[in-house]
C-alpha positions as CSV (number, residue, x, y, z in Angstrom):
1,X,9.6,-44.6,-33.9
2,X,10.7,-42.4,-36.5
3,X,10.7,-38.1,-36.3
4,X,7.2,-38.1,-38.6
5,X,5.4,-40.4,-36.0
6,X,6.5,-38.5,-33.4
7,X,5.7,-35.5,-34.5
8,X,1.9,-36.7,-35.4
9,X,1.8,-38.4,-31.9
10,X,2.1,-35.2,-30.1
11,X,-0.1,-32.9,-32.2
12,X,-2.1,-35.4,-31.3
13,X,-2.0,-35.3,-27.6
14,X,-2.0,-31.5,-27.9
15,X,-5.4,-31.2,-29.9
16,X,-7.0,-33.9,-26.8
17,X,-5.5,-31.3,-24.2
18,X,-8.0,-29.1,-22.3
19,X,-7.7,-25.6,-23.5
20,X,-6.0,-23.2,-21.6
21,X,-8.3,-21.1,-19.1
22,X,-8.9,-17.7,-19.6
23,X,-9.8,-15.1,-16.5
24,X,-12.2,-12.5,-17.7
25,X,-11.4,-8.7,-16.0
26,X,-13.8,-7.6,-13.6
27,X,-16.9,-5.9,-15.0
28,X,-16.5,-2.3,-15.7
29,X,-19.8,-1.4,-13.2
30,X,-18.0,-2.9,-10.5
31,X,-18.6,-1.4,-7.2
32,X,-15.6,1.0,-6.0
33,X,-14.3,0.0,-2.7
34,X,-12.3,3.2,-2.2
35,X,-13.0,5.9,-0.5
36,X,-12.4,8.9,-2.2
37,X,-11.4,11.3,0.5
38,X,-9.2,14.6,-0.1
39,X,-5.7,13.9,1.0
40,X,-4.5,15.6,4.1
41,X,-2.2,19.1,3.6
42,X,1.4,18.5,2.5
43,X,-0.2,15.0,0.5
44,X,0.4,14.3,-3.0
45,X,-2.4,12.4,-5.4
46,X,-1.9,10.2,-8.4
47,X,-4.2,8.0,-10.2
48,X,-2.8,5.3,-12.6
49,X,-4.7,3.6,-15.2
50,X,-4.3,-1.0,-14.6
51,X,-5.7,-3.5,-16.6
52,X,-7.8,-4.2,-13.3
53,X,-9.0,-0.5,-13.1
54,X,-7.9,2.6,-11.8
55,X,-5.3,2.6,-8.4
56,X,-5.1,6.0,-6.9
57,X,-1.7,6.3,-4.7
58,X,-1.4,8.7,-2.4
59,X,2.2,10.0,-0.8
60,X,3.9,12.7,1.4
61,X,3.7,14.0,4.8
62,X,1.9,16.9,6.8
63,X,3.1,20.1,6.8
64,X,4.3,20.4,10.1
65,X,5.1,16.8,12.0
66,X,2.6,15.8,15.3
67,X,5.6,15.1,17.6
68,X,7.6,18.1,16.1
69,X,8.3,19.5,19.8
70,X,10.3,16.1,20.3
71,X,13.2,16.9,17.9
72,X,14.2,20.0,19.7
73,X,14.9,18.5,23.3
74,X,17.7,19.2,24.6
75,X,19.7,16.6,27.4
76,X,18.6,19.1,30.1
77,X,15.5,18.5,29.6
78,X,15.3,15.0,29.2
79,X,17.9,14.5,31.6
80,X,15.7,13.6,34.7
81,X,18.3,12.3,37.5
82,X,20.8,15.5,36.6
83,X,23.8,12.8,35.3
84,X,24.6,15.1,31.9
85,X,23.1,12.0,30.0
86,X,20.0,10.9,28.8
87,X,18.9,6.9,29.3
88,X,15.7,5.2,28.2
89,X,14.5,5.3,31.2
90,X,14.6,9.0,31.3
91,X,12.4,9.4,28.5
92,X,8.5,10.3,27.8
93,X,6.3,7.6,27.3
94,X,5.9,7.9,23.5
95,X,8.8,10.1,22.9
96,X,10.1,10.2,19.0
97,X,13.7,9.7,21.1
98,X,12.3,6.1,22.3
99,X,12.0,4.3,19.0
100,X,15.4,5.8,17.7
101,X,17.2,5.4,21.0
102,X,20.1,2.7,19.2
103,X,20.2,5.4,16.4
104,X,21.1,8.4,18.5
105,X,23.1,6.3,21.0
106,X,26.4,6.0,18.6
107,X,28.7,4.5,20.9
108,X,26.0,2.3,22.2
109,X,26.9,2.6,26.0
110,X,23.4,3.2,26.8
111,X,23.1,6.7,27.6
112,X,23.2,9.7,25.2
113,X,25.2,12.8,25.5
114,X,24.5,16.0,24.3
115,X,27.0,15.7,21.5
116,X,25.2,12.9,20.1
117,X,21.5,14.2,20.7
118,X,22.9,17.3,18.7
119,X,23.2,14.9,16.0
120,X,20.0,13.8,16.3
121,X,17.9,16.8,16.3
């Protein structure tokens, strides 16, 4: 088949070809699903313009922090069976300490001193 034949075989084929579908952007009266709130203190606002519609982000963190108290323990007073260190055991239920335990801990032996609590805080 020579390059010509070709050539009109597949203009062919493309004219038979479906066209391409197209997805229309949602109406401009569409409802706004967000809730338009004030951001808390210490917040930042933004609000970009998108092909889909505006997207408001919102960043930061309060002014002072909820569990605040918890980053100025000391090994005496977390230190509840008097050893000089602090286990998991020893700590508060829901103490900012528990979820960074492996952090603090930096010889991982299990127990923090007050060296590496001083770290910490």
């Amino acid at each position: 088949m020579s390059s010509a034949a070709l050539l009109l075989a597949a203009t062919a084929h493309a004219q038979s070809a479906a066209p391409a579908q197209t997805i229309a952007p949602p109406p401009v009266s569409a409802p706004n699903t967000l809730i338009t709130e004030l951001p808390p203190p210490g917040f930042r606002t933004m609000t970009m313009q998108t092909p889909q519609g505006p997207v408001t982000v919102q960043w930061g963190q309060p002014a002072t922090l909820p569990n605040a108290a918890d980053y100025k323990a000391t090994v005496e007073q977390l230190d509840a069976n008097g050893d000089g260190f602090v286990t998991p055991q020893e700590l508060p239920e829901h103490h900012a300490l528990s979820s960074e335990f492996r952090l603090v801990d930096k010889n991982h032996d299990g127990r923090i001193t007050a060296e590496e609590l001083s770290h910490w805080q």
